[in-house]
C-alpha positions, 0 to 999 in steps of 0.5 A: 212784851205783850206775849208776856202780858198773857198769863198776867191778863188771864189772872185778871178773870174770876177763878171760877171763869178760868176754871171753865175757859182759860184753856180757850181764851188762851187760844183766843189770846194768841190770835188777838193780842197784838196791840196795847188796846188789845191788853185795854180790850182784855182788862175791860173784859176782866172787869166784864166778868167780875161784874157778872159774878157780882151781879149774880149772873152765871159766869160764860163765855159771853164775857167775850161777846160783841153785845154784851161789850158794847152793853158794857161801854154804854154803862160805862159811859152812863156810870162816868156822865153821873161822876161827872155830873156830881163833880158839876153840881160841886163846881156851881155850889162853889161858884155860886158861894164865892165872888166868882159868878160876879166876875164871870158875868162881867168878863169876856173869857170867863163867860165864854168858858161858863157858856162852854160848860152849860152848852156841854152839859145840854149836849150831854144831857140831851144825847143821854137821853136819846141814846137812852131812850129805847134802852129805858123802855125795853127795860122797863118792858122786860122789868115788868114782864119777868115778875117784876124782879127788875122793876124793884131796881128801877124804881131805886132812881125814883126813890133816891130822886123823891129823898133828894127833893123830901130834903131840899124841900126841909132845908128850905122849910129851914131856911124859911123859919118853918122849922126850927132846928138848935145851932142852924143859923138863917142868915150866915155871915161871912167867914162864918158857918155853924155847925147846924148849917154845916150838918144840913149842907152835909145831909143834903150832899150826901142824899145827893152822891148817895142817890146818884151811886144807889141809881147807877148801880140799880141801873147797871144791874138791870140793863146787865140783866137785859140781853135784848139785841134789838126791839121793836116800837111804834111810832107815828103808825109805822114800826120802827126796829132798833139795835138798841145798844148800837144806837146807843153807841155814838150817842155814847161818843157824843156824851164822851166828847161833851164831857171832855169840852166841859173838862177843858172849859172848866180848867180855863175857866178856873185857871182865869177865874183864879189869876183874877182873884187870887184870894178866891183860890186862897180862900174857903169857898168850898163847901163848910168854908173848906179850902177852894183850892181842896175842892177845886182840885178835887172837881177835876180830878174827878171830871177827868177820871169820869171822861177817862173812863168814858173814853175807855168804854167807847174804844172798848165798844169800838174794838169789839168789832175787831175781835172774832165771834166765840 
């Protein structure tokens, strides 16, 4: 079945690709496809390509390459951490709207399950971070020494975050009674919600996804541009040399592992939230008063394809190994 797989996996790349290397990775295809995570191997590598080709770089062989594999998983893992903190901030917006932080305070499994997600969402952070930080810096330092074509990218994020803060700072100007605005309400009572204060929570969402989608990408275009295996830093008088992907790699696991905690606890912590409060789930307690259960769903469901892709971008990191140099 899998020597079937063959022509259909070759399809996958670009034409462009295919015009220039089927013949060879034909060959290559015969050494090395013999298991099912050899065909998820191959689909990663399609998408390797196709990003390439969107990110303007020249279509080669490195597609195929252990470095540019493992720079493709510590991507794929940033990309799903941001999707899985979007899908958080939806689940303490919602929480924090509706009776259920009262209820968690007061019982046991639900705090314990509460505790869970924020201990994983620290963990998660911090391994970011760590895993992050000599990638960030060796950027920044190819960024500033290439004519600066990357550092317009970079500063994406610091733009999307300033927007982000120029909003919530407007909303609270609203909400103080410094600005005005016609149909947005102050004080909201209950099983109500104007149409200002709907439009301004709207605003305020978007700027969020909006910024957090416009920064993933600017980052991925940068660090897809950046083929530095390893870098050298100074620290404490001594020089320290990184492999900067490698070392990003079982960060990546451990921001993979936090992830899935957190899924697990969130599925508990709903699951025991909403058996206590049946009209809670029944309700709406989703953003605009839109239906808890809409958005409750709609929460997991995107933690789940976040730590999912995750999870696919860490076997992929971890196969490279297996496949042979070009």
């Amino acid at each position: 079945m899998i020597r079937r797989l063959r022509p259909w996996l070759t399809r996958l790349y670009p034409r462009a690709w295919r015009i220039r290397y089927e013949d060879e990775f034909t060959a290559l295809l015969e050494q090395c496809l013999n298991s099912p995570l050899d065909v998820l191997d191959i689909l990663l590598g399609a998408i390797d390509a196709h990003l390439l080709l969107l990110s303007g770089e020249p279509l080669n062989w490195r597609v195929m390459n252990m470095l540019n594999k493992i720079r493709t998983a510590v991507l794929i893992v940033f990309a799903a951490y941001i999707g899985f903190v979007v899908a958080g901030f939806a689940l303490v917006g919602m929480a924090d709207d509706s009776p259920m932080i009262a209820l968690t305070k007061t019982n046991p499994s639900l705090t314990a399950a509460w505790v869970t997600i924020q201990t994983g969402a620290t963990i998660g952070l911090l391994a970011v971070v760590i895993g992050g930080l000599p990638l960030a810096i060796t950027v920044i330092r190819q960024a500033l020494s290439d004519a600066r074509r990357g550092l317009r990218l970079l500063l994406v994020p610091a733009f999307a975050l300033l927007a982000l803060v120029a909003y919530v700072m407007f909303v609270l100007a609203v909400g103080n009674g410094r600005i005005q605005l016609p149909g947005v309400e102050r004080v909201i009572q209950p099983g109500t919600f104007p149409p200002g204060n709907r439009l301004l929570m709207a605003g305020l969402m978007a700027t969020f996804v909006l910024g957090a989608i416009a920064s993933t990408l600017a980052v991925w275009k940068v660090i897809s541009r950046t083929d530095i295996e390893q870098e050298t830093f100074r620290a404490l008088k001594r020089s320290i040399t990184v492999i900067i992907y490698r070392f990003a790699y079982w960060p990546a696991v451990v921001t993979t592992l936090a992830m899935f905690v957190m899924l697990v606890a969130t599925v508990i912590w709903g699951t025991l939230a909403f058996a206590s409060l049946p009209g809670v789930f029944a309700g709406n307690f989703g953003p605009w008063g839109t239906s808890t259960q809409v958005w409750f769903v709609g929460i997991t469901l995107l933690m789940t394809l976040s730590t999912v892709a995750a999870f696919l971008g860490v076997i992929r990191a971890r196969s490279s190994q297996r496949l042979p140099p070009p």
